[in-house]
N, CA, C and O atoms as a GROMACS GRO file, in nm:
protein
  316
    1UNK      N    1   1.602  -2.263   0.188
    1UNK     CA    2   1.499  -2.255   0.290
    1UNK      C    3   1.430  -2.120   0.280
    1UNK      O    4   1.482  -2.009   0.274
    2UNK      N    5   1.326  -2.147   0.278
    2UNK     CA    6   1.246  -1.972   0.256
    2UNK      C    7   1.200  -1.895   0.388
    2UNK      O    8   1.118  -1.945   0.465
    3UNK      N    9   1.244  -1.800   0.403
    3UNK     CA   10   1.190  -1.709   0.552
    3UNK      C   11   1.010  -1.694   0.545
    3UNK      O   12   0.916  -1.646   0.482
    4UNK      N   13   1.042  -1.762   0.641
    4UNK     CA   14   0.862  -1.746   0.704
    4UNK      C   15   0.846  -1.600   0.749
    4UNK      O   16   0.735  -1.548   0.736
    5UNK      N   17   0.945  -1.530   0.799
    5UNK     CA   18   0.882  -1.373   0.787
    5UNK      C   19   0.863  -1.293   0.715
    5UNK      O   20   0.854  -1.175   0.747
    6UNK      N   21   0.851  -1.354   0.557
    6UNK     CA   22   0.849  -1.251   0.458
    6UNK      C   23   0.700  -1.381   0.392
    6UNK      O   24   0.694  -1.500   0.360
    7UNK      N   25   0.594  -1.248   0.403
    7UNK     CA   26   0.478  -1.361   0.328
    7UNK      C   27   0.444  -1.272   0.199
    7UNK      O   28   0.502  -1.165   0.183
    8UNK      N   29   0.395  -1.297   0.151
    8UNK     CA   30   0.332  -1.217   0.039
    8UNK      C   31   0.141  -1.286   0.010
    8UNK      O   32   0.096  -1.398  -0.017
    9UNK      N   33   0.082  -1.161   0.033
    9UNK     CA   34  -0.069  -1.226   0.079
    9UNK      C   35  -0.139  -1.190  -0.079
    9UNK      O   36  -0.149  -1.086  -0.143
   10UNK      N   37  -0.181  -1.333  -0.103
   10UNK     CA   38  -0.205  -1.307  -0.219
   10UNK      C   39  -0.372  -1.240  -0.295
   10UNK      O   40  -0.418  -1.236  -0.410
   11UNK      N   41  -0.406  -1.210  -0.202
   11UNK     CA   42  -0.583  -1.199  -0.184
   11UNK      C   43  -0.574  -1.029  -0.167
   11UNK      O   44  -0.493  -1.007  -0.077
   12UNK      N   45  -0.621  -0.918  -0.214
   12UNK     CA   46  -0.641  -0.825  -0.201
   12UNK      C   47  -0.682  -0.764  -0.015
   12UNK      O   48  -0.775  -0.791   0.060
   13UNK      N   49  -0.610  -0.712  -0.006
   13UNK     CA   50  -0.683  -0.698   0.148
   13UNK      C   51  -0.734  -0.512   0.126
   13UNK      O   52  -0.702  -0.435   0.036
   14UNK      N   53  -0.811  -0.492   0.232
   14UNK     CA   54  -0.872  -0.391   0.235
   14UNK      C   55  -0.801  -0.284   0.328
   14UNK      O   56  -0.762  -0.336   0.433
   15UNK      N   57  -0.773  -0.146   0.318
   15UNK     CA   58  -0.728  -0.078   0.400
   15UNK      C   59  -0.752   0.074   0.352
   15UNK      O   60  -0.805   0.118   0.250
   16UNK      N   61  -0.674   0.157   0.498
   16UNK     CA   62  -0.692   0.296   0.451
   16UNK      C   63  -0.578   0.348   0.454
   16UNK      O   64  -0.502   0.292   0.534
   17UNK      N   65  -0.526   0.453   0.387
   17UNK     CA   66  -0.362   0.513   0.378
   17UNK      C   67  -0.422   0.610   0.489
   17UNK      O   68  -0.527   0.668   0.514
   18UNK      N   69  -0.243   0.586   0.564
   18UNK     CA   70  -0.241   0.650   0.724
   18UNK      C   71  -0.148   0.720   0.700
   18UNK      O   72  -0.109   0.766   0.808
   19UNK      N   73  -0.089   0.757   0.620
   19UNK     CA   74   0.009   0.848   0.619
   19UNK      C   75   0.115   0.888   0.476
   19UNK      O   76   0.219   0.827   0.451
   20UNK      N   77   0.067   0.987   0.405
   20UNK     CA   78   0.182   1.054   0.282
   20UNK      C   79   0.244   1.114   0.283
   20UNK      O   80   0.214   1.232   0.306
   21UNK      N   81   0.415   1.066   0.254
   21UNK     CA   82   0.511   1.169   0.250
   21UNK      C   83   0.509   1.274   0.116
   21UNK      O   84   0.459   1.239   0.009
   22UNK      N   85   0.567   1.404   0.136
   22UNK     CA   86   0.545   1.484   0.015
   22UNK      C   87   0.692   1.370  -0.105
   22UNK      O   88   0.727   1.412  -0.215
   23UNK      N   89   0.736   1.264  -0.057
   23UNK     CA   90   0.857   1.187  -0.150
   23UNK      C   91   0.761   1.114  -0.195
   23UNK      O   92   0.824   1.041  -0.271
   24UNK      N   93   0.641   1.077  -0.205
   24UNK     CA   94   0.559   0.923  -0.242
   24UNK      C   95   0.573   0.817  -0.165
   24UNK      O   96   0.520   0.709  -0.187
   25UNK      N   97   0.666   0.851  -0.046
   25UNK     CA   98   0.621   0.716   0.043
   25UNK      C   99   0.476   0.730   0.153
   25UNK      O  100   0.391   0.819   0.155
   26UNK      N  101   0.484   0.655   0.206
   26UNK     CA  102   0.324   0.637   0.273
   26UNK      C  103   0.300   0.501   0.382
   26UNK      O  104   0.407   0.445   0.404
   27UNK      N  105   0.216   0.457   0.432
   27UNK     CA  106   0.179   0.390   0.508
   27UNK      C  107   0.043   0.379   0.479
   27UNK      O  108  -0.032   0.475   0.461
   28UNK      N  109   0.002   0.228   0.474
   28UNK     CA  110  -0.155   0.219   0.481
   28UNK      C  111  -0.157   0.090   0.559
   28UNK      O  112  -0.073   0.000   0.553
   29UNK      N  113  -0.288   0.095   0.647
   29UNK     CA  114  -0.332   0.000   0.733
   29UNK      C  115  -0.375  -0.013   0.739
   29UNK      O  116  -0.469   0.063   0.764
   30UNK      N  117  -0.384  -0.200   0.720
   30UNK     CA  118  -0.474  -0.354   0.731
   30UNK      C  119  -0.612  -0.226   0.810
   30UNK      O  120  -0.593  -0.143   0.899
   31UNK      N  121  -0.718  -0.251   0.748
   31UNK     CA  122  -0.877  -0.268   0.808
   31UNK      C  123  -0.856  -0.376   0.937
   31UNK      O  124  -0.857  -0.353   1.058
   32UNK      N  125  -0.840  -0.486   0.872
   32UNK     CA  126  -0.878  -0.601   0.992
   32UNK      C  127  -0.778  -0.634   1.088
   32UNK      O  128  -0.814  -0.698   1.187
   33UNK      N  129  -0.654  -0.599   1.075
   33UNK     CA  130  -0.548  -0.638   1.184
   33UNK      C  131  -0.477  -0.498   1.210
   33UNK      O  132  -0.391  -0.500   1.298
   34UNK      N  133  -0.497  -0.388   1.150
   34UNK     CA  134  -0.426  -0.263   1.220
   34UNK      C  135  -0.301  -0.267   1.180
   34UNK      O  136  -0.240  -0.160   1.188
   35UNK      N  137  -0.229  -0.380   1.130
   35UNK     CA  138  -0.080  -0.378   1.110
   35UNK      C  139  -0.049  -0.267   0.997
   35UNK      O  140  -0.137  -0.256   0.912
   36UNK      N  141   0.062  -0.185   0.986
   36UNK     CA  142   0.083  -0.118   0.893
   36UNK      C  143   0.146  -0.180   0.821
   36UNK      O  144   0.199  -0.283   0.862
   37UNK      N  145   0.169  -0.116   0.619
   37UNK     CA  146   0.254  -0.134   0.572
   37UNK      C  147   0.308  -0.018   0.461
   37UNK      O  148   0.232   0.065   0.410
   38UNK      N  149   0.402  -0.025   0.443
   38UNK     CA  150   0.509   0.077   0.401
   38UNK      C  151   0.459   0.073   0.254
   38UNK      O  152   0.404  -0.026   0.207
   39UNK      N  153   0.493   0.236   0.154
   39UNK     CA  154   0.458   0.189   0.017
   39UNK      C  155   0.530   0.320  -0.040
   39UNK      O  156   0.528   0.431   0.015
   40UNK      N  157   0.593   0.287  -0.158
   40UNK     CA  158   0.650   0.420  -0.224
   40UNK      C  159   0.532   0.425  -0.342
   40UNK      O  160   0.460   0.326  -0.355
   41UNK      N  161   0.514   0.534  -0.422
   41UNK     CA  162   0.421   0.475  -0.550
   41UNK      C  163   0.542   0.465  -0.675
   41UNK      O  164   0.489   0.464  -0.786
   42UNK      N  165   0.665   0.459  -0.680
   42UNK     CA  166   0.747   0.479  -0.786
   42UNK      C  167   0.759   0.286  -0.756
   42UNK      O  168   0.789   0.214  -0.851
   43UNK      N  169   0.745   0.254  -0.681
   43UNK     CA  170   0.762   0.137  -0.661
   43UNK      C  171   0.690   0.030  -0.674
   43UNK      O  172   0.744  -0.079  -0.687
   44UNK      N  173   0.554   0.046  -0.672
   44UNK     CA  174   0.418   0.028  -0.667
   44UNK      C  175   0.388  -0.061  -0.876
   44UNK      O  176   0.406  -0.002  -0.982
   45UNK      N  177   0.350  -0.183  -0.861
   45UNK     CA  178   0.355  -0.263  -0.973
   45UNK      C  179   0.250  -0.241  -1.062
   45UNK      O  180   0.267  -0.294  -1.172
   46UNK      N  181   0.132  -0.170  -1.043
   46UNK     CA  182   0.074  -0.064  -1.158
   46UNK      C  183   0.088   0.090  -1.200
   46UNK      O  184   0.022   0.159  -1.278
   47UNK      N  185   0.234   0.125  -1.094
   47UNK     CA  186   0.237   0.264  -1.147
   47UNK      C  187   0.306   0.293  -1.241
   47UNK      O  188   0.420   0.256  -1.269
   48UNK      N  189   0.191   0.408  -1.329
   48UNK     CA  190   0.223   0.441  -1.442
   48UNK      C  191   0.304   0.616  -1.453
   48UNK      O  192   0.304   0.655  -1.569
   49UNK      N  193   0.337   0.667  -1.402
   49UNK     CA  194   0.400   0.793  -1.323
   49UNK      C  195   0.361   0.874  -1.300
   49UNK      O  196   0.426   0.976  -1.324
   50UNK      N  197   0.243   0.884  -1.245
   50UNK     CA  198   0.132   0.978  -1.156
   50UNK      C  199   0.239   1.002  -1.032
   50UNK      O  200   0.350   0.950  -1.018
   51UNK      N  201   0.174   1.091  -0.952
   51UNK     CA  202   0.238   1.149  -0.849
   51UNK      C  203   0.155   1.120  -0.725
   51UNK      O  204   0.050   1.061  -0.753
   52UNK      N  205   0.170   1.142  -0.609
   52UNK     CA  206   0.055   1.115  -0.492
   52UNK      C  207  -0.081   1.171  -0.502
   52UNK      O  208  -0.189   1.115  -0.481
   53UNK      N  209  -0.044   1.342  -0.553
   53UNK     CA  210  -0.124   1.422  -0.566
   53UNK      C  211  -0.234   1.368  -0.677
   53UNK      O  212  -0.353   1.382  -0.652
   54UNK      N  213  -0.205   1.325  -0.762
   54UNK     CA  214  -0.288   1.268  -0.886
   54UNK      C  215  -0.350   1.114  -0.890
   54UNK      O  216  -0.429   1.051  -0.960
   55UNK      N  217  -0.277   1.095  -0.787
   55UNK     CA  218  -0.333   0.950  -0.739
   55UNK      C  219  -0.441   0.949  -0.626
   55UNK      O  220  -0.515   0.866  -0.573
   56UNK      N  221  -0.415   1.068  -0.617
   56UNK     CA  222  -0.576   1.146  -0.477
   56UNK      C  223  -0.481   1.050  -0.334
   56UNK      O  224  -0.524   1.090  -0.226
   57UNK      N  225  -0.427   0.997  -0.325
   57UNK     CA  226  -0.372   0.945  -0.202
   57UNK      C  227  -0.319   1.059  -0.115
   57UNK      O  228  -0.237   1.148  -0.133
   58UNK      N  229  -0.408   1.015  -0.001
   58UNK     CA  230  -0.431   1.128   0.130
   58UNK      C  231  -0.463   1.002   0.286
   58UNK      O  232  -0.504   0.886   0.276
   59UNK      N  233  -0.433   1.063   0.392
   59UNK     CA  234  -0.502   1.017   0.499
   59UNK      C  235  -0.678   0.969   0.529
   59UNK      O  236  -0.773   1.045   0.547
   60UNK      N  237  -0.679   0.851   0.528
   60UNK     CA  238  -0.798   0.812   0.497
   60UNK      C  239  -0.810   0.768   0.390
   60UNK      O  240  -0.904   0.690   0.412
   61UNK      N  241  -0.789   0.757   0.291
   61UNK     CA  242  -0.827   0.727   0.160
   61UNK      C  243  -0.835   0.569   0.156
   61UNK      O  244  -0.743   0.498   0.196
   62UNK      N  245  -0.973   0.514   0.097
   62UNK     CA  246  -0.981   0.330   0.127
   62UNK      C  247  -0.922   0.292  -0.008
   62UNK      O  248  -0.937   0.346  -0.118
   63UNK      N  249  -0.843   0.174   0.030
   63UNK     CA  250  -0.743   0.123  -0.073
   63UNK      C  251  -0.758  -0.031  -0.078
   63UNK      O  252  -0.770  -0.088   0.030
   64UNK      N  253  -0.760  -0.104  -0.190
   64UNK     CA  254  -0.714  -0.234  -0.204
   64UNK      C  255  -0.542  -0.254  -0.207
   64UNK      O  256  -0.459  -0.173  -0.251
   65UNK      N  257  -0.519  -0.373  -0.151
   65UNK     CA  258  -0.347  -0.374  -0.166
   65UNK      C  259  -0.354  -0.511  -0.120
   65UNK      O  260  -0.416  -0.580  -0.039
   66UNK      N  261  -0.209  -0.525  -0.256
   66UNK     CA  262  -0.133  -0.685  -0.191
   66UNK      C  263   0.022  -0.646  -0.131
   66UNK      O  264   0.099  -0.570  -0.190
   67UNK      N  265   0.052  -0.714  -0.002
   67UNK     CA  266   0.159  -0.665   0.052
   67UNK      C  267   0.273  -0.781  -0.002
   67UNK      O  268   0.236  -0.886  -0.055
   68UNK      N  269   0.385  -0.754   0.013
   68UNK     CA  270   0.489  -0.831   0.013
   68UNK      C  271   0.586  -0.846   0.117
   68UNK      O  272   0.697  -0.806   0.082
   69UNK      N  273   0.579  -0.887   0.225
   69UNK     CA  274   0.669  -0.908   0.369
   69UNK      C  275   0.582  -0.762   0.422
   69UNK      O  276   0.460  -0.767   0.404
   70UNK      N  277   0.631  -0.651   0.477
   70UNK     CA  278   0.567  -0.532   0.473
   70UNK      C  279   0.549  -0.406   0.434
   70UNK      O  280   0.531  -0.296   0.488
   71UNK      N  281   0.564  -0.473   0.258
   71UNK     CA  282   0.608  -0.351   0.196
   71UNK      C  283   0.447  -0.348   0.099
   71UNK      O  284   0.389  -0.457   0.092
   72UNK      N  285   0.402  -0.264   0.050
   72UNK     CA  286   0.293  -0.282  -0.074
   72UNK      C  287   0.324  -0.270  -0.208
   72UNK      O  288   0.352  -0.165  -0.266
   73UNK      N  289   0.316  -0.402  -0.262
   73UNK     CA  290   0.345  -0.412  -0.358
   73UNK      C  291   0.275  -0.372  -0.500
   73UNK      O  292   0.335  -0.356  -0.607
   74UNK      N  293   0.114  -0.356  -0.474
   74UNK     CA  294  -0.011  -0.382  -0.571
   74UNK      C  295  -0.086  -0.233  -0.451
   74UNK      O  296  -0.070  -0.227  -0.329
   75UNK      N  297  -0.149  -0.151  -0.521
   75UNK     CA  298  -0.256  -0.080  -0.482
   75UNK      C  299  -0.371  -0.060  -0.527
   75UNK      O  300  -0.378  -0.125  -0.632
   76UNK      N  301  -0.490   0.008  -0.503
   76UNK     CA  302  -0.586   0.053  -0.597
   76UNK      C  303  -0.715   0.088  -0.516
   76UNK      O  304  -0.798   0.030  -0.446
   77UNK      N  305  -0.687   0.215  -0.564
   77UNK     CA  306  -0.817   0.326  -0.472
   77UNK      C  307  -0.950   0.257  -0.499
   77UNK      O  308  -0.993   0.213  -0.605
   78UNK      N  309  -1.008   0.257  -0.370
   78UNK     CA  310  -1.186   0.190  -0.378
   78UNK      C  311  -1.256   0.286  -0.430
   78UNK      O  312  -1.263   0.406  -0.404
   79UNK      N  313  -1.322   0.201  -0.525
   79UNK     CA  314  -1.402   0.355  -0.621
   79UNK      C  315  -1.574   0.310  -0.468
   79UNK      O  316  -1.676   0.379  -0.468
   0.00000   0.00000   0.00000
């Protein structure tokens, strides 16, 4: 039986990072629903081993992302 509380949205959604730890974790939040979600970048399924700092990820910064339950799985800075 599969848990309905774990979705994985398969459509890019739009958002802005709300918060970087100096570890690479972070928070960015849904544009359209406000919900947050959690993100390390060591964890992150195009990272290649950039650091936060080199990834320009800051407060505010607009991001594409696919989440997985509420974690981010997929990122990518809006040029």
């Amino acid at each position: 039986m599969e848990d309905s509380s774990v979705h994985t949205t398969e459509q890019l959604k739009k958002g802005t990072v709300y918060r970087v730890l100096p570890d690479g974790h972070g928070f960015v939040q849904d544009v359209a629903s406000k919900y947050q979600y959690v993100f390390s970048v060591t964890a992150l399924q195009n990272y290649r081993g950039e650091s936060v700092g080199e990834l320009a990820l800051r407060k505010g910064t607009e991001v594409h992302f696919r989440a997985v339950g509420d974690r981010v799985a997929y990122l990518e800075l809006v040029h």
